[in-house]
TORVO-314757 format. One record per atom (N, C-alpha, C): atom name; residue number from 1; x negated, y negated, z negated. Coordinates in steps of 0.001 Angstrom, whole numbers, plus 500000, padded with zeros to 6 digits. Atoms other than C-alpha are relative to their C-alpha. Layout:
% residues N
atome CA num NUM c1 X c2 Y c3 Z
...
***
This chain:
% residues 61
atome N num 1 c1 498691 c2 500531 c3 500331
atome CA num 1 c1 773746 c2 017724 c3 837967
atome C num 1 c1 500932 c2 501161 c3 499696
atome N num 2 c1 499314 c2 498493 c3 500650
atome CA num 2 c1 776354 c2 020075 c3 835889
atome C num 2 c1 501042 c2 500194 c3 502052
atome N num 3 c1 498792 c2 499983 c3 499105
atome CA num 3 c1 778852 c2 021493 c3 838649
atome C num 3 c1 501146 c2 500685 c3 498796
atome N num 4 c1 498970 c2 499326 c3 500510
atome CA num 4 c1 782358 c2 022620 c3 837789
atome C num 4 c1 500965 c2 500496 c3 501110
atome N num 5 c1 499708 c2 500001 c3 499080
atome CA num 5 c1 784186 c2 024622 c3 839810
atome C num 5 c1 501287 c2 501627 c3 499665
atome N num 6 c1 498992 c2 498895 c3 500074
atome CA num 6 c1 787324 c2 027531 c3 840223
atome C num 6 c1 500364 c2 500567 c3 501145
atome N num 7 c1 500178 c2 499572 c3 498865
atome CA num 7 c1 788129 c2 029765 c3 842790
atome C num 7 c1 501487 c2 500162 c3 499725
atome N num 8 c1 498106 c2 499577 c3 499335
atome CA num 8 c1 792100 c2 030182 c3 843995
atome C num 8 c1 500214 c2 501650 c3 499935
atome N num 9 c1 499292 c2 498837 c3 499903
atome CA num 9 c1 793942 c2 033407 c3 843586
atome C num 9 c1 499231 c2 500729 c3 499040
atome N num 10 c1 499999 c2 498614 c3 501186
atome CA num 10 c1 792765 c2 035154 c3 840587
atome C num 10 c1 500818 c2 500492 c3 499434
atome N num 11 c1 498968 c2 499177 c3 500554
atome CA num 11 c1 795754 c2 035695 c3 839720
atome C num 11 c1 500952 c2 501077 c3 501117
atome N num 12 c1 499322 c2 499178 c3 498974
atome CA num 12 c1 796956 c2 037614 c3 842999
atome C num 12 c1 499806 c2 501698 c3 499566
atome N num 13 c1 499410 c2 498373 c3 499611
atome CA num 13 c1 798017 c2 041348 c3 842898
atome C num 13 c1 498777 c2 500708 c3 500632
atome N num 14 c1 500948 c2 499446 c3 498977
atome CA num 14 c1 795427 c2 043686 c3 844258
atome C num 14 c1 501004 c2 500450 c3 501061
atome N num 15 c1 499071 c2 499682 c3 498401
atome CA num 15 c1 795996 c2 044140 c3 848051
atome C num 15 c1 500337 c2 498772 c3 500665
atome N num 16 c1 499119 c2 501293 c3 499911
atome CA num 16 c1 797380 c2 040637 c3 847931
atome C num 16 c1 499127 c2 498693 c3 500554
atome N num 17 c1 500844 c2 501121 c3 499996
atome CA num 17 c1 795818 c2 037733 c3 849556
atome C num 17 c1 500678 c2 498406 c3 499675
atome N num 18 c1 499154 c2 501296 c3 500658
atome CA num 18 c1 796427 c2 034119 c3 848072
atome C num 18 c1 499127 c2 499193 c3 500954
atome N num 19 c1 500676 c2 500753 c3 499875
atome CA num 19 c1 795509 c2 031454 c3 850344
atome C num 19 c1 498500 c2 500137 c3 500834
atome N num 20 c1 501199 c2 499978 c3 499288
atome CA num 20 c1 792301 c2 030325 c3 851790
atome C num 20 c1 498590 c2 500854 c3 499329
atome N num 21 c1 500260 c2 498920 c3 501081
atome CA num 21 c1 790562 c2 032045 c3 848814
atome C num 21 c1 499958 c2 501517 c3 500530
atome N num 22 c1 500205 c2 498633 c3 499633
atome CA num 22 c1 791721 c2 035233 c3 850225
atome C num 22 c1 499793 c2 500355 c3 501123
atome N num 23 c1 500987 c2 499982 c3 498334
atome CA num 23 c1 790549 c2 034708 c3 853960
atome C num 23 c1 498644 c2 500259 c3 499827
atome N num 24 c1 501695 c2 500214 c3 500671
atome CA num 24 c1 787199 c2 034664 c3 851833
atome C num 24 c1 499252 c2 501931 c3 500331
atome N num 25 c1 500461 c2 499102 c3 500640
atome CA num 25 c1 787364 c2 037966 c3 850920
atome C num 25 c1 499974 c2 501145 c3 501158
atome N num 26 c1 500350 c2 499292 c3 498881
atome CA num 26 c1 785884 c2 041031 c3 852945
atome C num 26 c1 499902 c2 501215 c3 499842
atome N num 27 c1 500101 c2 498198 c3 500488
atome CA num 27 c1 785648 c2 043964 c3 850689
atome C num 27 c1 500095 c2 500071 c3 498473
atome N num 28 c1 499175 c2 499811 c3 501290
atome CA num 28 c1 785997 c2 045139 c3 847121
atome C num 28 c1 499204 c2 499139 c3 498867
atome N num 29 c1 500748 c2 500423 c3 500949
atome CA num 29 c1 783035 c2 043645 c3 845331
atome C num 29 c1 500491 c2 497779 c3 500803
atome N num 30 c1 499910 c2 501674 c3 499712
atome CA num 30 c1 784059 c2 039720 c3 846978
atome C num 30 c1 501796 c2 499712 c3 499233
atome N num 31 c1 498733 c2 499654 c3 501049
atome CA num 31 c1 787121 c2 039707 c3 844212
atome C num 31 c1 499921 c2 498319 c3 499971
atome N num 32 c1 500306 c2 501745 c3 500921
atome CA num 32 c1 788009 c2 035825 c3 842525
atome C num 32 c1 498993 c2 500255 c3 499108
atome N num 33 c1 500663 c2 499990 c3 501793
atome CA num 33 c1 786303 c2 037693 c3 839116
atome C num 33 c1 498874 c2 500028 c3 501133
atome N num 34 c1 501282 c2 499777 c3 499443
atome CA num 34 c1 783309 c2 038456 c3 841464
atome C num 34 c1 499466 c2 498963 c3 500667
atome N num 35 c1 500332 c2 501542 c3 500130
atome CA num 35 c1 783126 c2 034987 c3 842585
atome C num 35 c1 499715 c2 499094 c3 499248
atome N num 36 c1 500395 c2 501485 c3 501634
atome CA num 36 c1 783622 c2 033018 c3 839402
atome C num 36 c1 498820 c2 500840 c3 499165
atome N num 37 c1 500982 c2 499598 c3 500566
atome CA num 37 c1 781066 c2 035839 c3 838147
atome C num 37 c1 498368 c2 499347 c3 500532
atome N num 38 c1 501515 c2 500318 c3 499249
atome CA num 38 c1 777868 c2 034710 c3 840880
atome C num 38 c1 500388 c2 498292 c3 499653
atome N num 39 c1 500125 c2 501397 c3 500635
atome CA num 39 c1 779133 c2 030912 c3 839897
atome C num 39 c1 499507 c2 499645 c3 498756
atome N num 40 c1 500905 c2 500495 c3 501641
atome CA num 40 c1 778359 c2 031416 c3 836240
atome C num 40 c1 498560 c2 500222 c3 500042
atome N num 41 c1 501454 c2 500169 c3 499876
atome CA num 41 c1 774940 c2 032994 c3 837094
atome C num 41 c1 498936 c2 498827 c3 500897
atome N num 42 c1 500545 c2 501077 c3 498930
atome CA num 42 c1 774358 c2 030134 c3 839372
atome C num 42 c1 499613 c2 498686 c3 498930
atome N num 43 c1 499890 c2 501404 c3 500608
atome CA num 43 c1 775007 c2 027729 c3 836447
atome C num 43 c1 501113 c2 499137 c3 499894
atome N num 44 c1 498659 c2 500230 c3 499650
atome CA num 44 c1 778460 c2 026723 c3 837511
atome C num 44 c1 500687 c2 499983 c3 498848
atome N num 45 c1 499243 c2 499784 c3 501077
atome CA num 45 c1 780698 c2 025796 c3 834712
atome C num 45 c1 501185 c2 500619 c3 500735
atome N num 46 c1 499169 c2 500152 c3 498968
atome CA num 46 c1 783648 c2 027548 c3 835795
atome C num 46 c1 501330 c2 500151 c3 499159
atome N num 47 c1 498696 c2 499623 c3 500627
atome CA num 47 c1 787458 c2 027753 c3 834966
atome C num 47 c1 500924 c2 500960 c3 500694
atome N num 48 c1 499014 c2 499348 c3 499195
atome CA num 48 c1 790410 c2 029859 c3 835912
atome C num 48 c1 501262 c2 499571 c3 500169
atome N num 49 c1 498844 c2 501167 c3 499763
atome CA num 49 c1 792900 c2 027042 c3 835270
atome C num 49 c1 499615 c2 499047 c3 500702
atome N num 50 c1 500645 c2 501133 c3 499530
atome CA num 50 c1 792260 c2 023923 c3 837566
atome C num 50 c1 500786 c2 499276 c3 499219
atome N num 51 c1 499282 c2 500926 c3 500988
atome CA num 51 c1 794582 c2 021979 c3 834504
atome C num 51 c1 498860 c2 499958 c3 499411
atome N num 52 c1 500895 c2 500628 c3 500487
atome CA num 52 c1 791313 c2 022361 c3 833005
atome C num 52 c1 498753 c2 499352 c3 500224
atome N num 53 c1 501193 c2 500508 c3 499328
atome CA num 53 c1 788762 c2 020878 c3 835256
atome C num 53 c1 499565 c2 498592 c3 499333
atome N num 54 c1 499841 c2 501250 c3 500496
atome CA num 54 c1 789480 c2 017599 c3 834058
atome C num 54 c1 499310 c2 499636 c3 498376
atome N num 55 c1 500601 c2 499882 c3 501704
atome CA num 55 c1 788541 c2 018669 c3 829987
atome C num 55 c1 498345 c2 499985 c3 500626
atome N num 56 c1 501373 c2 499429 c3 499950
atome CA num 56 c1 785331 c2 020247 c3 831334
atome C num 56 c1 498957 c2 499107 c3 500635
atome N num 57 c1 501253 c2 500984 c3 499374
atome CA num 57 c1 783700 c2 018043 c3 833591
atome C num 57 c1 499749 c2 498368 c3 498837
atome N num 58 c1 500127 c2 501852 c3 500801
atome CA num 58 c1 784738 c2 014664 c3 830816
atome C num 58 c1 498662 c2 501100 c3 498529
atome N num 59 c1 500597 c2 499766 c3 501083
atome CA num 59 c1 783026 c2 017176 c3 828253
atome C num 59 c1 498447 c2 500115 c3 500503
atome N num 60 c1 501251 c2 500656 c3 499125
atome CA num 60 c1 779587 c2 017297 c3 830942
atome C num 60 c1 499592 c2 498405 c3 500021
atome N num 61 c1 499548 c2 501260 c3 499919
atome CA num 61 c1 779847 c2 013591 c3 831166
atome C num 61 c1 499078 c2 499492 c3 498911
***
């Protein structure tokens, strides 16, 4: 089954934590880009807007 999926705070500041997103994170390589990067090799459609979750999953569908 497709997934679709986005991770919170890619847009934060380095240094900066956003959220539960950035409770995640533990060191330099666990980034948002380094997240939504192991989601695409997973197969993961992914976005960096959640305004577009809605296009992507009706275009899976």
């Amino acid at each position: 089954k497709p997934v679709v999926g986005f991770i919170a705070g890619v847009t934060a500041p380095p240094g900066k934590r956003m959220g539960h997103a950035g409770a995640l994170i533990s060191g330099g390589a666990d980034t948002a880009d380094a997240k939504l990067a192991i989601m695409e090799e997973c197969g993961f459609k992914v976005t960096r807007n959640p305004s577009e979750m809605g296009r992507i999953l009706k275009s899976l569908l």
